[in-house]
N, CA and C atoms of all chains as a GROMACS GRO file, in nm:
protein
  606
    1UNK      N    1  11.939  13.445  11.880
    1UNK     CA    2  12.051  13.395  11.800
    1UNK      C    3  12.041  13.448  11.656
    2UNK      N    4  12.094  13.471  11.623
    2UNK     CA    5  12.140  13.563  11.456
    2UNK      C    6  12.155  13.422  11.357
    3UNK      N    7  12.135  13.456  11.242
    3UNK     CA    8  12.106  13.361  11.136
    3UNK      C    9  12.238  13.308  11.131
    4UNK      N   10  12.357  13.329  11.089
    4UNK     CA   11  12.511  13.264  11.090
    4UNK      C   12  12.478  13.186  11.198
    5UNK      N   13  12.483  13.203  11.388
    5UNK     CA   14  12.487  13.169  11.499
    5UNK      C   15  12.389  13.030  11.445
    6UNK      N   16  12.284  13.029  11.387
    6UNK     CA   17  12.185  12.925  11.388
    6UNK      C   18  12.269  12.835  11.298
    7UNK      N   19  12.317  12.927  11.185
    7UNK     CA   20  12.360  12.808  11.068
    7UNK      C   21  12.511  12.720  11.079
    8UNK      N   22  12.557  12.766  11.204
    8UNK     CA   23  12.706  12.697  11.254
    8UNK      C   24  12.643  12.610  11.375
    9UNK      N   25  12.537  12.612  11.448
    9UNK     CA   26  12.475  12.515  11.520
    9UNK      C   27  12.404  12.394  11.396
   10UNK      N   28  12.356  12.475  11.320
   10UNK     CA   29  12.284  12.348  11.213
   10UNK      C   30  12.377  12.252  11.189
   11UNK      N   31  12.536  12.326  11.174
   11UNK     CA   32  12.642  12.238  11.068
   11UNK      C   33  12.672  12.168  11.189
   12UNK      N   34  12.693  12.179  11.307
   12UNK     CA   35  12.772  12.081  11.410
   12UNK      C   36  12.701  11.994  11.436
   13UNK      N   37  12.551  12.010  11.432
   13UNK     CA   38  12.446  11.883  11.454
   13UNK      C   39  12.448  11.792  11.345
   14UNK      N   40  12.516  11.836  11.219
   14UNK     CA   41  12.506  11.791  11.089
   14UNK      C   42  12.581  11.704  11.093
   15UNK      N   43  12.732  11.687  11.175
   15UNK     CA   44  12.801  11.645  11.171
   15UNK      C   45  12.814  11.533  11.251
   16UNK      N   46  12.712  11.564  11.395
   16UNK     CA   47  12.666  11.471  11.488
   16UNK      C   48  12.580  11.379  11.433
   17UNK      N   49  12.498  11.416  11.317
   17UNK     CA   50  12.399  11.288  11.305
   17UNK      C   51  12.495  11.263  11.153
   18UNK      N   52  12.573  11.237  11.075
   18UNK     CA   53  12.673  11.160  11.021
   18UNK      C   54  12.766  11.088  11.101
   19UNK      N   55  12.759  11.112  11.237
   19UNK     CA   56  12.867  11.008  11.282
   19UNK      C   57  12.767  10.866  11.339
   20UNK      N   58  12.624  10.952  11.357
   20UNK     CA   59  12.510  10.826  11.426
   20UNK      C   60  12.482  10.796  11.352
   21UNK      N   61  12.486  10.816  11.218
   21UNK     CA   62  12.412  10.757  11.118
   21UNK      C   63  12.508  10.621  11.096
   22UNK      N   64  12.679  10.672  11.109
   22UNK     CA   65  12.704  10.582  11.028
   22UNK      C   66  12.708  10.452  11.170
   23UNK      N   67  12.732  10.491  11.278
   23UNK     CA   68  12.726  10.426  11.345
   23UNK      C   69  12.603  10.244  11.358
   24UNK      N   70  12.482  10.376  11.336
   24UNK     CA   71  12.349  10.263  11.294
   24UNK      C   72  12.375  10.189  11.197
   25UNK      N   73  12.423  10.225  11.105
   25UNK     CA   74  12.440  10.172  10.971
   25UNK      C   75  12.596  10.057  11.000
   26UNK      N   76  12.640  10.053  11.066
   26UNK     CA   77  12.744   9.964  11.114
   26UNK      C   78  12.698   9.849  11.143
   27UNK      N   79  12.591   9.925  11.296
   27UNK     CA   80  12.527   9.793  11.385
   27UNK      C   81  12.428   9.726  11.274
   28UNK      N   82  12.325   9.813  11.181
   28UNK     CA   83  12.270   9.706  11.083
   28UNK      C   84  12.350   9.609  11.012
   29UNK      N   85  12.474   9.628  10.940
   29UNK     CA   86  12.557   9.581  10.862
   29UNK      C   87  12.585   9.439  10.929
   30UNK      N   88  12.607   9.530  11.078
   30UNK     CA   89  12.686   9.361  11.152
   30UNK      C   90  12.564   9.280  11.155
   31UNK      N   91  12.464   9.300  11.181
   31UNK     CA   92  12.274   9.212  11.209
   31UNK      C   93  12.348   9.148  11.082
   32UNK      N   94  12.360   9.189  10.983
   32UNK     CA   95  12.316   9.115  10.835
   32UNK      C   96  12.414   9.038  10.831
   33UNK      N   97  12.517   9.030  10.874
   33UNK     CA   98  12.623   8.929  10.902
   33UNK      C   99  12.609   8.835  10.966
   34UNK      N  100  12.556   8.848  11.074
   34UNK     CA  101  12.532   8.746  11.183
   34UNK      C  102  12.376   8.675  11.121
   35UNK      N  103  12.293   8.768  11.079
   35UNK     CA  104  12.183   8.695  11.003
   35UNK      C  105  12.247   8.583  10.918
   36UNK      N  106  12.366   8.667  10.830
   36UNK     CA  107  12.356   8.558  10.725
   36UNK      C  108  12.421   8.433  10.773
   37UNK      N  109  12.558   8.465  10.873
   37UNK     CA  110  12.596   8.326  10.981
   37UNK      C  111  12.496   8.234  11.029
   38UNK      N  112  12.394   8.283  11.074
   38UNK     CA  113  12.284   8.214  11.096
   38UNK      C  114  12.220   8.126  10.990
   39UNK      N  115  12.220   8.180  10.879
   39UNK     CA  116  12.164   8.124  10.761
   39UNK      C  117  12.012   8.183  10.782
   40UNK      N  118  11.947   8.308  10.838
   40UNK     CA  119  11.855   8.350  10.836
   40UNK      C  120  11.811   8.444  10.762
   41UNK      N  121  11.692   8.503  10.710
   41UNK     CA  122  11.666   8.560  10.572
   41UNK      C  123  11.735   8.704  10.637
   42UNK      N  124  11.778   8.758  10.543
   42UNK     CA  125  11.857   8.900  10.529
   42UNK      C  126  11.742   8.993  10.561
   43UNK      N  127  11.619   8.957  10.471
   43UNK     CA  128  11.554   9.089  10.472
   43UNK      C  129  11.424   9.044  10.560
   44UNK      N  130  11.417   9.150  10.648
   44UNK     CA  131  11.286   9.034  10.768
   44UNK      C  132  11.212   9.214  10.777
   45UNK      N  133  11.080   9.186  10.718
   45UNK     CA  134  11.001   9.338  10.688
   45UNK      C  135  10.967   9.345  10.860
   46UNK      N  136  10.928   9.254  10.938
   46UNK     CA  137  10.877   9.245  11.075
   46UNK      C  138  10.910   9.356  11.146
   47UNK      N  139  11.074   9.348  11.109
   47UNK     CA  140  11.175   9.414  11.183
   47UNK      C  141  11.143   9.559  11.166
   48UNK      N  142  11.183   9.575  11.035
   48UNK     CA  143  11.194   9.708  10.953
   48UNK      C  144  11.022   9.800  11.004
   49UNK      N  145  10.903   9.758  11.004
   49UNK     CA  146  10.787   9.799  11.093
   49UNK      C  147  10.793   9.842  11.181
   50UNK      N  148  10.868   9.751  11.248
   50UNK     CA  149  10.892   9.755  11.433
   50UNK      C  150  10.968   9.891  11.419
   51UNK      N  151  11.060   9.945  11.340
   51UNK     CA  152  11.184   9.991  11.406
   51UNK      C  153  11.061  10.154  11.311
   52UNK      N  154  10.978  10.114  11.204
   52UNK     CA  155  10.939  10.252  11.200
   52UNK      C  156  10.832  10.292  11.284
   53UNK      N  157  10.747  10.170  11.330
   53UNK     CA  158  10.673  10.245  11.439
   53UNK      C  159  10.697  10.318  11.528
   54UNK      N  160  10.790  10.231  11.631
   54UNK     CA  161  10.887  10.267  11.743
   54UNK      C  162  10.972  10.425  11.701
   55UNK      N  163  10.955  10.460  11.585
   55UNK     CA  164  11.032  10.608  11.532
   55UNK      C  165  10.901  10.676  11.549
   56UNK      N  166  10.794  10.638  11.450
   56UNK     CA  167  10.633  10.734  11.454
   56UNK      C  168  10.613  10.762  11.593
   57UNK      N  169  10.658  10.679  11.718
   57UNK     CA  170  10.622  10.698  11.826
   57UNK      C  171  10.662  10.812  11.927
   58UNK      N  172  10.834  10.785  11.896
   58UNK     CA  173  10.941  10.854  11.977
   58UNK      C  174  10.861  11.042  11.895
   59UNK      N  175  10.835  11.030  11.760
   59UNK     CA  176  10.835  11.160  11.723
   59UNK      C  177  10.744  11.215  11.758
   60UNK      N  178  10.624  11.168  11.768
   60UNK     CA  179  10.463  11.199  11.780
   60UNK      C  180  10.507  11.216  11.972
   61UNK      N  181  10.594  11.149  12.065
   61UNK     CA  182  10.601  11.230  12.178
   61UNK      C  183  10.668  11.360  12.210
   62UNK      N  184  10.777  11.415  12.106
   62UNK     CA  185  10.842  11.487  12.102
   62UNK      C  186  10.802  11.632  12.025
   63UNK      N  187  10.702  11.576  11.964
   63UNK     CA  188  10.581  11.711  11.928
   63UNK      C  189  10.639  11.844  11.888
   64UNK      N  190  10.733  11.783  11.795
   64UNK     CA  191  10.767  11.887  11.671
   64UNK      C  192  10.909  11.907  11.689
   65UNK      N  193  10.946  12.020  11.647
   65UNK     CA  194  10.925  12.106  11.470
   65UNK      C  195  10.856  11.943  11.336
   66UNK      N  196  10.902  11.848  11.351
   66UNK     CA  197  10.912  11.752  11.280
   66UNK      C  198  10.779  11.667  11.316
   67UNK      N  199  10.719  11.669  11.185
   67UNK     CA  200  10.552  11.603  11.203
   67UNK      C  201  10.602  11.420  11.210
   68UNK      N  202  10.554  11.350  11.282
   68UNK     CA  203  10.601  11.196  11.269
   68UNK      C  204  10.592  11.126  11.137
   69UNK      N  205  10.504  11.196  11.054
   69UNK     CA  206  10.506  11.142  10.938
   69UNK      C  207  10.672  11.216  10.843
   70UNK      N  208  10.690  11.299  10.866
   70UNK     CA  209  10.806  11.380  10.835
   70UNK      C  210  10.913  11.233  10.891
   71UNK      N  211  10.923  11.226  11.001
   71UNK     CA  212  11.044  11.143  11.096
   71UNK      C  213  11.071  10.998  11.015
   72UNK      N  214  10.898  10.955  10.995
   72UNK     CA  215  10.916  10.838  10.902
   72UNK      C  216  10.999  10.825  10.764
   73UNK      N  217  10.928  10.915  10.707
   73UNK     CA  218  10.976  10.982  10.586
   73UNK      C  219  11.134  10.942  10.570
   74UNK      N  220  11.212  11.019  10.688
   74UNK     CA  221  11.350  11.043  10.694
   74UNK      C  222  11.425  10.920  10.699
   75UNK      N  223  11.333  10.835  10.816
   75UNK     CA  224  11.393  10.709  10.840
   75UNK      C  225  11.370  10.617  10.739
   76UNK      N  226  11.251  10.582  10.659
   76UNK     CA  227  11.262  10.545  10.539
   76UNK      C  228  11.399  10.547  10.442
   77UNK      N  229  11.406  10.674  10.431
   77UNK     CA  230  11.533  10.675  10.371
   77UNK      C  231  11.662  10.624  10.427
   78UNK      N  232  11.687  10.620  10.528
   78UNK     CA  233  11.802  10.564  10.667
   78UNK      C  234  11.782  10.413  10.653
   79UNK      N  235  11.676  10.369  10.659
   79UNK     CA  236  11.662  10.244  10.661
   79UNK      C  237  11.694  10.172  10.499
   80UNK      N  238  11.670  10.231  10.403
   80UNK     CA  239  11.716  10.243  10.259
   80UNK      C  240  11.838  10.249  10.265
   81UNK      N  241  11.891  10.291  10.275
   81UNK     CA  242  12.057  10.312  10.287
   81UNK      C  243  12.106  10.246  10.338
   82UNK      N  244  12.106  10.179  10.471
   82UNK     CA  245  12.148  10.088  10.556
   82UNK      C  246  12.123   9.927  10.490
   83UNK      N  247  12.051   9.909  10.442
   83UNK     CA  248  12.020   9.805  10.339
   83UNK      C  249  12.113   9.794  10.212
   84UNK      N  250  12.135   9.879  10.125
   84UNK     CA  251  12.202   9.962  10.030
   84UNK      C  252  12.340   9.890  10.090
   85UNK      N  253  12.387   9.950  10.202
   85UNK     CA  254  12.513   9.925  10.279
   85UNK      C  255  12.524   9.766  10.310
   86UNK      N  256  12.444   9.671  10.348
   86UNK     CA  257  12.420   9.553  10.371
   86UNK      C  258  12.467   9.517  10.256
   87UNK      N  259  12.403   9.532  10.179
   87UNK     CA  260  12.387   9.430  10.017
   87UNK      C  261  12.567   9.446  10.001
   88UNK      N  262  12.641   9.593   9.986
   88UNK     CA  263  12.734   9.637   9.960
   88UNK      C  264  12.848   9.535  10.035
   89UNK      N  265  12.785   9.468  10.160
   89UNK     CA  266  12.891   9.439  10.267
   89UNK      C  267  12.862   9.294  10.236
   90UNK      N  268  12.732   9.241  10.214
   90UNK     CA  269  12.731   9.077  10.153
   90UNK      C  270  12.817   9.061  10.031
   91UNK      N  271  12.811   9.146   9.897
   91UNK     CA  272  12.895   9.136   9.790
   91UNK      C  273  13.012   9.097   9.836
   92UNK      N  274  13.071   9.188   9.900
   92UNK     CA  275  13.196   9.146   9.952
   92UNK      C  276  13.235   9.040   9.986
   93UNK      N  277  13.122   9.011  10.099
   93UNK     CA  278  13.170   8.869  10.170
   93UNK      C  279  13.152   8.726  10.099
   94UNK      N  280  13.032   8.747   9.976
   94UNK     CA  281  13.064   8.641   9.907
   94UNK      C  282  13.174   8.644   9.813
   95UNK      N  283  13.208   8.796   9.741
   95UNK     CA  284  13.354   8.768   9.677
   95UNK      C  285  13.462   8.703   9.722
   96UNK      N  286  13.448   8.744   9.882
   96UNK     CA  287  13.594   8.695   9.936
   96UNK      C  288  13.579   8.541   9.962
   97UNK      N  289  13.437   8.492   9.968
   97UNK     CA  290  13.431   8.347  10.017
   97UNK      C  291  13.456   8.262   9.875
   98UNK      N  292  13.447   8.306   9.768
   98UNK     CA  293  13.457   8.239   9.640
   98UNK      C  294  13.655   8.234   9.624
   99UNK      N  295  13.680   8.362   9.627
   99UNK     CA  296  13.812   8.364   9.687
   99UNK      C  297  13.868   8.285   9.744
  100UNK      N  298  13.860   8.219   9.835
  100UNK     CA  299  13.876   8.148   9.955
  100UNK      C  300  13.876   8.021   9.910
  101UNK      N  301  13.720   7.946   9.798
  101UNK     CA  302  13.714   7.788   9.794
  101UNK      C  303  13.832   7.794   9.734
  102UNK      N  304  12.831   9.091  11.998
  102UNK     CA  305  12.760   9.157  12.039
  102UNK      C  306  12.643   9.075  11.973
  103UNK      N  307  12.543   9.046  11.996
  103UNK     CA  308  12.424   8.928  11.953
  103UNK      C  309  12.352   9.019  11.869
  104UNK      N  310  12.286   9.002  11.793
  104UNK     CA  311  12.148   9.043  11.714
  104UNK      C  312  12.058   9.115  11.793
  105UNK      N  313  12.007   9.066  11.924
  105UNK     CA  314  11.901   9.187  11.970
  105UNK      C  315  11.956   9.288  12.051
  106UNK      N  316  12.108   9.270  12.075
  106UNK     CA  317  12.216   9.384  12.143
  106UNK      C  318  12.219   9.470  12.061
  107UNK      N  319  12.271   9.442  11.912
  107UNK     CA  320  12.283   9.569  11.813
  107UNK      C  321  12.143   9.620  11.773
  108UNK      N  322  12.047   9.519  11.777
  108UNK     CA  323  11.888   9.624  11.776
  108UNK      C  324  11.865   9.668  11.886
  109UNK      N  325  11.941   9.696  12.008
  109UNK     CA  326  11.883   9.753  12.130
  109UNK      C  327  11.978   9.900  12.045
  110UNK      N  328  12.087   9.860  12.047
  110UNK     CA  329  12.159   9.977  11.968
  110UNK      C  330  12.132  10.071  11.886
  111UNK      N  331  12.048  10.007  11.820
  111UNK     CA  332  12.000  10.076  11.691
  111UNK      C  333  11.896  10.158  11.744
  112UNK      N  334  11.800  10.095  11.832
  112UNK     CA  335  11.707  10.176  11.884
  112UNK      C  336  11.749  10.308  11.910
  113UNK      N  337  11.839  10.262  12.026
  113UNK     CA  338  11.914  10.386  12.098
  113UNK      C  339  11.925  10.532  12.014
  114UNK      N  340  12.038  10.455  11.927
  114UNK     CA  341  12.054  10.537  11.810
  114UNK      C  342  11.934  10.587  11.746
  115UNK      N  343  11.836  10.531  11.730
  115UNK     CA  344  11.728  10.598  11.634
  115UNK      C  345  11.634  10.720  11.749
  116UNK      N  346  11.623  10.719  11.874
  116UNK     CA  347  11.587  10.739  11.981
  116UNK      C  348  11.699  10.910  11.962
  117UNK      N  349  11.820  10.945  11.946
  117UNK     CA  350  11.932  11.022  11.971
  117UNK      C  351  11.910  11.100  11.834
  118UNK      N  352  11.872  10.986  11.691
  118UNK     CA  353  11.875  11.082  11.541
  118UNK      C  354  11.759  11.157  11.560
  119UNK      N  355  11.631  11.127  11.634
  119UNK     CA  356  11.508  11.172  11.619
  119UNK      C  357  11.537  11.305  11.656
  120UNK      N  358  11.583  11.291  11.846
  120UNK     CA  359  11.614  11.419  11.908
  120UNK      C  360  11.725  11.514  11.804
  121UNK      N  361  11.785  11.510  11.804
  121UNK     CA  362  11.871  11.578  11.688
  121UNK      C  363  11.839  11.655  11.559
  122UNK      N  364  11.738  11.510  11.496
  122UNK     CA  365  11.690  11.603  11.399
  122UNK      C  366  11.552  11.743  11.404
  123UNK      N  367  11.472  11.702  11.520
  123UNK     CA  368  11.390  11.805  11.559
  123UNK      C  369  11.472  11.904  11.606
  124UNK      N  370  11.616  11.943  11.688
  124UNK     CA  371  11.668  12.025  11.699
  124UNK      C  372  11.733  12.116  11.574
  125UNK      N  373  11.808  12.036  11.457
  125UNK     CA  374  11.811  12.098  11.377
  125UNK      C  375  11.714  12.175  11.253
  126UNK      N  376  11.617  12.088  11.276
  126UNK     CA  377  11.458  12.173  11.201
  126UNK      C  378  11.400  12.271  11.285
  127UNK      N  379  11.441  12.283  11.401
  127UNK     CA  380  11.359  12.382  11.471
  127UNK      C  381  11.475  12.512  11.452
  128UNK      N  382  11.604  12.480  11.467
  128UNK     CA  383  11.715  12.551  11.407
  128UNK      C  384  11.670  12.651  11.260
  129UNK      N  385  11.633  12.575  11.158
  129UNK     CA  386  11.604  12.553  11.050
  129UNK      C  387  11.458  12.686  11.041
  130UNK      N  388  11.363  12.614  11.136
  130UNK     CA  389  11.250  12.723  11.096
  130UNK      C  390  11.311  12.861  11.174
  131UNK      N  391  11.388  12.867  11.259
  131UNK     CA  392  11.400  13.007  11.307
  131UNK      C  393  11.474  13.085  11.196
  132UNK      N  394  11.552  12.979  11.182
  132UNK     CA  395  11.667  13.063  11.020
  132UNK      C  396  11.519  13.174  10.940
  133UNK      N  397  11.446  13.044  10.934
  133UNK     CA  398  11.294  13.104  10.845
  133UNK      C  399  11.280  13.228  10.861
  134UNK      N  400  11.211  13.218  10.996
  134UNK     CA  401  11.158  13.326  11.048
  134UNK      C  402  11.258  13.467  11.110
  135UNK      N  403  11.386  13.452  11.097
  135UNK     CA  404  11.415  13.580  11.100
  135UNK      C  405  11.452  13.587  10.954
  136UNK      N  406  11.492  13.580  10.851
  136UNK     CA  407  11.507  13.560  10.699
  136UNK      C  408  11.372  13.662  10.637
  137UNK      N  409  11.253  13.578  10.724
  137UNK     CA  410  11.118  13.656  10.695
  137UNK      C  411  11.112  13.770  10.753
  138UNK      N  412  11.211  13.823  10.856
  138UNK     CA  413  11.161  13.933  10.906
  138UNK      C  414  11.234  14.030  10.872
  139UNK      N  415  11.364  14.009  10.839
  139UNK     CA  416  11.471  14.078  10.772
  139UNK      C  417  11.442  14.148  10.564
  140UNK      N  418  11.317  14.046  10.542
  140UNK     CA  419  11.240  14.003  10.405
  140UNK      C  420  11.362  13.980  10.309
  141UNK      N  421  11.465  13.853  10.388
  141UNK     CA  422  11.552  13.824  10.248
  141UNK      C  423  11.448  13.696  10.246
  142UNK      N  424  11.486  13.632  10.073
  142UNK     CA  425  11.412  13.506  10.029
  142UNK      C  426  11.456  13.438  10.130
  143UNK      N  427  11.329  13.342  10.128
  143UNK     CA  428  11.335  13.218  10.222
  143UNK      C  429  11.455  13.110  10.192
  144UNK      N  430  11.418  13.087  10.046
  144UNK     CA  431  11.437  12.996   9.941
  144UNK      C  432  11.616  13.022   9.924
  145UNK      N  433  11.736  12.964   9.990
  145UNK     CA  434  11.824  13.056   9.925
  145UNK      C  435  11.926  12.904   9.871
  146UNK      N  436  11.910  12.877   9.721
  146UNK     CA  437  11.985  12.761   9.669
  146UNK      C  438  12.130  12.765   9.728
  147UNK      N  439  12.205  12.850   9.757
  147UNK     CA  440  12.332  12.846   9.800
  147UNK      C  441  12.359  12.844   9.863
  148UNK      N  442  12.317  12.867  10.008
  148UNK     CA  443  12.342  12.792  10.136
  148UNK      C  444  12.271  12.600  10.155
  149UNK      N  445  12.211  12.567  10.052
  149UNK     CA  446  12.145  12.417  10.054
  149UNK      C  447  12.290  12.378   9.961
  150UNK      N  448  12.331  12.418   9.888
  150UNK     CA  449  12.436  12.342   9.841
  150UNK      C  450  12.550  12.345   9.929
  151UNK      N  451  12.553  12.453   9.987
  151UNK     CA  452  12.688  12.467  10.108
  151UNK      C  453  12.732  12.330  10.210
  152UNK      N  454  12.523  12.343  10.257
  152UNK     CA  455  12.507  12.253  10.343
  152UNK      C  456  12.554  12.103  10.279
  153UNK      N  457  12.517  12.086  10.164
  153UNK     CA  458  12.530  11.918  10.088
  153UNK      C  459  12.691  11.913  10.071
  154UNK      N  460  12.760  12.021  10.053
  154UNK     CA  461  12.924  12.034  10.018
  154UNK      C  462  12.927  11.950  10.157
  155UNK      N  463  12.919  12.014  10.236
  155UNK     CA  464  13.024  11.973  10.371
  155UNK      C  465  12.964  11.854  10.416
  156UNK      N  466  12.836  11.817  10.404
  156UNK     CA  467  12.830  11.674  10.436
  156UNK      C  468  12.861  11.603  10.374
  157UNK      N  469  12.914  11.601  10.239
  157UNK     CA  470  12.999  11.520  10.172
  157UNK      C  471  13.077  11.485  10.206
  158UNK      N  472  13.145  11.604  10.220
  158UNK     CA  473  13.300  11.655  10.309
  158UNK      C  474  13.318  11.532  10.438
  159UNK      N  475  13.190  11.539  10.524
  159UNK     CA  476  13.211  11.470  10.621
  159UNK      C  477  13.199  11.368  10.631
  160UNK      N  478  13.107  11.271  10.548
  160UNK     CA  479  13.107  11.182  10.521
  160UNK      C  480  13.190  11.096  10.463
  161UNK      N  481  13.287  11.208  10.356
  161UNK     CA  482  13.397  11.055  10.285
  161UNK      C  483  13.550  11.078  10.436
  162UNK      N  484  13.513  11.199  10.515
  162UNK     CA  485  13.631  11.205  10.595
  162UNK      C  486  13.601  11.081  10.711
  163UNK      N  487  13.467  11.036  10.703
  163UNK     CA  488  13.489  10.924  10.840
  163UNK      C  489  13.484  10.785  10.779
  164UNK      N  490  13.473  10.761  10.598
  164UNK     CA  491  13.482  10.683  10.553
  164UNK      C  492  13.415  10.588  10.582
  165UNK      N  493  13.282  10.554  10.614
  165UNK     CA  494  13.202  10.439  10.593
  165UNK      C  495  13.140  10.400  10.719
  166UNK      N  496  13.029  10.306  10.700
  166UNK     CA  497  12.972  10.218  10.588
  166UNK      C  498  12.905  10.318  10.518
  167UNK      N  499  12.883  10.388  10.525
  167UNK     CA  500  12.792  10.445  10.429
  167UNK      C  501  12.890  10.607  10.338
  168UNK      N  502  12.805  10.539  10.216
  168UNK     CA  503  12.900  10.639  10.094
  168UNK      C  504  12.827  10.765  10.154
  169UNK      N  505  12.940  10.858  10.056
  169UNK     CA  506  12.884  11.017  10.067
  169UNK      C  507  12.787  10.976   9.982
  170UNK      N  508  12.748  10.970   9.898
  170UNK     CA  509  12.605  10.972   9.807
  170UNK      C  510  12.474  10.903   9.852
  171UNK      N  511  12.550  10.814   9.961
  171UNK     CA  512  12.444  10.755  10.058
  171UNK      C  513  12.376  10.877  10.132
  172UNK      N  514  12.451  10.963  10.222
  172UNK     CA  515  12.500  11.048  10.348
  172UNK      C  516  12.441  11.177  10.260
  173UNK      N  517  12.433  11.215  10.125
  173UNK     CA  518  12.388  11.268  10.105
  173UNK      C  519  12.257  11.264  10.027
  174UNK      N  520  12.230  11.127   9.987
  174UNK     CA  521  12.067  11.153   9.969
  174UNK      C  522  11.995  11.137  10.101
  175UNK      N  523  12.019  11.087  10.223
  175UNK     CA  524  11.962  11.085  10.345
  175UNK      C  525  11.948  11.247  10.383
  176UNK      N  526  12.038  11.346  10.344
  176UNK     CA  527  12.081  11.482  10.403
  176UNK      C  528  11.962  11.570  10.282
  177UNK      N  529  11.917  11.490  10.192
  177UNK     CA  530  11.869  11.578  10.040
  177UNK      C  531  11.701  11.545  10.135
  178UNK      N  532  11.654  11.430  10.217
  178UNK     CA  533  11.513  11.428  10.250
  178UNK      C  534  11.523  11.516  10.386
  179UNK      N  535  11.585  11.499  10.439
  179UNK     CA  536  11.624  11.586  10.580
  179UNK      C  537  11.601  11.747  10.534
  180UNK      N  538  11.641  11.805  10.445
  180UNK     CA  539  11.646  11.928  10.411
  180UNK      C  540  11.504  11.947  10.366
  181UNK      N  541  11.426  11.864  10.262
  181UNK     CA  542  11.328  11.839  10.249
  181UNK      C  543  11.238  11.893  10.334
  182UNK      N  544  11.251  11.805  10.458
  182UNK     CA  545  11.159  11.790  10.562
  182UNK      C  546  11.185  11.962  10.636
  183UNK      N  547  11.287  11.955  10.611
  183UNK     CA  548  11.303  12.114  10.736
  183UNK      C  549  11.231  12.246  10.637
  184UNK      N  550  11.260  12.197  10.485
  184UNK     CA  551  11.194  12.318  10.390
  184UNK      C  552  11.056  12.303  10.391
  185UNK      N  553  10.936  12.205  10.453
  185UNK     CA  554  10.811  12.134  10.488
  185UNK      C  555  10.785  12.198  10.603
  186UNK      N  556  10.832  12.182  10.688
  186UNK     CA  557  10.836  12.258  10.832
  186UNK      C  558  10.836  12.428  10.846
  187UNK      N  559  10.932  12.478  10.778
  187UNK     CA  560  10.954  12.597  10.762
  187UNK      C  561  10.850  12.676  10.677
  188UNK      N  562  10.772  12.617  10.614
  188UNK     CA  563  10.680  12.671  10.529
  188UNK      C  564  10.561  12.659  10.645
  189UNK      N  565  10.525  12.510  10.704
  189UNK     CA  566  10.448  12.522  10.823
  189UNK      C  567  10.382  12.609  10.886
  190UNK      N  568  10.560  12.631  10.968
  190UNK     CA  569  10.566  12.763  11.068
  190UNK      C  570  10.561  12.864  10.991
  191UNK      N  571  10.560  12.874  10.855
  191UNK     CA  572  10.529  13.040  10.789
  191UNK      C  573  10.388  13.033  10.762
  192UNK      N  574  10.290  12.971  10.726
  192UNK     CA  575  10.164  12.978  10.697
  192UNK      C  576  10.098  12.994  10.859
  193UNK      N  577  10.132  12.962  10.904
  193UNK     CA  578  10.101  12.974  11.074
  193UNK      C  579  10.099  13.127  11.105
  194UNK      N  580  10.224  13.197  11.088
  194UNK     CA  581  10.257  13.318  11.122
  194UNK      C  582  10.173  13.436  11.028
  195UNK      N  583  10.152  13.351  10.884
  195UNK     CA  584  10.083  13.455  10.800
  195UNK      C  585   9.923  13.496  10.857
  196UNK      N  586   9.909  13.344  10.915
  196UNK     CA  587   9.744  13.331  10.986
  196UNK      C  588   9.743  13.394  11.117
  197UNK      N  589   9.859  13.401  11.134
  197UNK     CA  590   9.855  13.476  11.282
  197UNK      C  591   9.851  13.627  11.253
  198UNK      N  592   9.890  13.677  11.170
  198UNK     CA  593   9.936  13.816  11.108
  198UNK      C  594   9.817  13.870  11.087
  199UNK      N  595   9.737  13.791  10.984
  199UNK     CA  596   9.594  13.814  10.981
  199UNK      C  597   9.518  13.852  11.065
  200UNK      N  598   9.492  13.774  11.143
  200UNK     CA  599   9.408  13.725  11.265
  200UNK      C  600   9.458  13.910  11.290
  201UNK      N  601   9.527  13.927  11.309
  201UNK     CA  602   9.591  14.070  11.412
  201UNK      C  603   9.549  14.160  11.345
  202UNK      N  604   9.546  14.161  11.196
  202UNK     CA  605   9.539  14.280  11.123
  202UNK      C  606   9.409  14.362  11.172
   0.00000   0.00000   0.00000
């Protein structure tokens, strides 16, 4: 495959993991909703462990290009953001509930 | 959809970003390695900004939850990681080069 050929496969995968990303970042958003319906703590580190081990794992079987510490790395940041997005989506919902009394 | 439905989800999803992103880093080091064989720079700032243009691009076109500035500092460690990798697989090849000489 010729360097262009590689770099128009890079961009379509690019585009595939912005639609999963935002997807994840949805299903977290809704957790934090239903957390907070619950009246249960927003931020539960238990979770956030679980979900980077379970990544160190999937990567360390898949044995590269990407070192698992690399994968963490990434998801760190994913998991940052998705939080980021939470907080963004509680603001809201308490604006609109103050709204509301 | 309950709380451990959207973390089965999320898994999923994190299970699909992993595969993906080792495909596009392995994408990534071949770019390398013919770049190296052709002897243009590795290093080329203007195709990394190309790449950050259009995920912008794609990101404010599917509109959320997550901002482009989100979508693109997640895309700024991702590149990271593939410019980590790519150096990898070049110190590898230099040792292999050796070894032959």
């Amino acid at each position: 495959m010729s360097i262009e050929e590689l770099r128009g496969r890079i961009d379509v995968i690019d585009e595939q993991l912005i639609r999963l990303l935002n997807v994840r970042v949805a299903c977290a958003v809704e957790v934090g909703r239903l957390k907070h319906e619950a009246g249960l703590p927003v931020y539960q580190p238990e979770r956030e462990a679980q979900v980077l081990s379970g990544v160190r794992q999937s990567a360390s079987d898949l044995s590269g290009p990407l070192t698992s510490d690399a994968v963490v790395r990434i998801f760190e940041r994913i998991i940052d953001e998705a939080r980021r997005a939470e907080r963004a989506a509680g603001s809201l919902r308490d604006g609109e509930s103050r709204d509301g009394e």
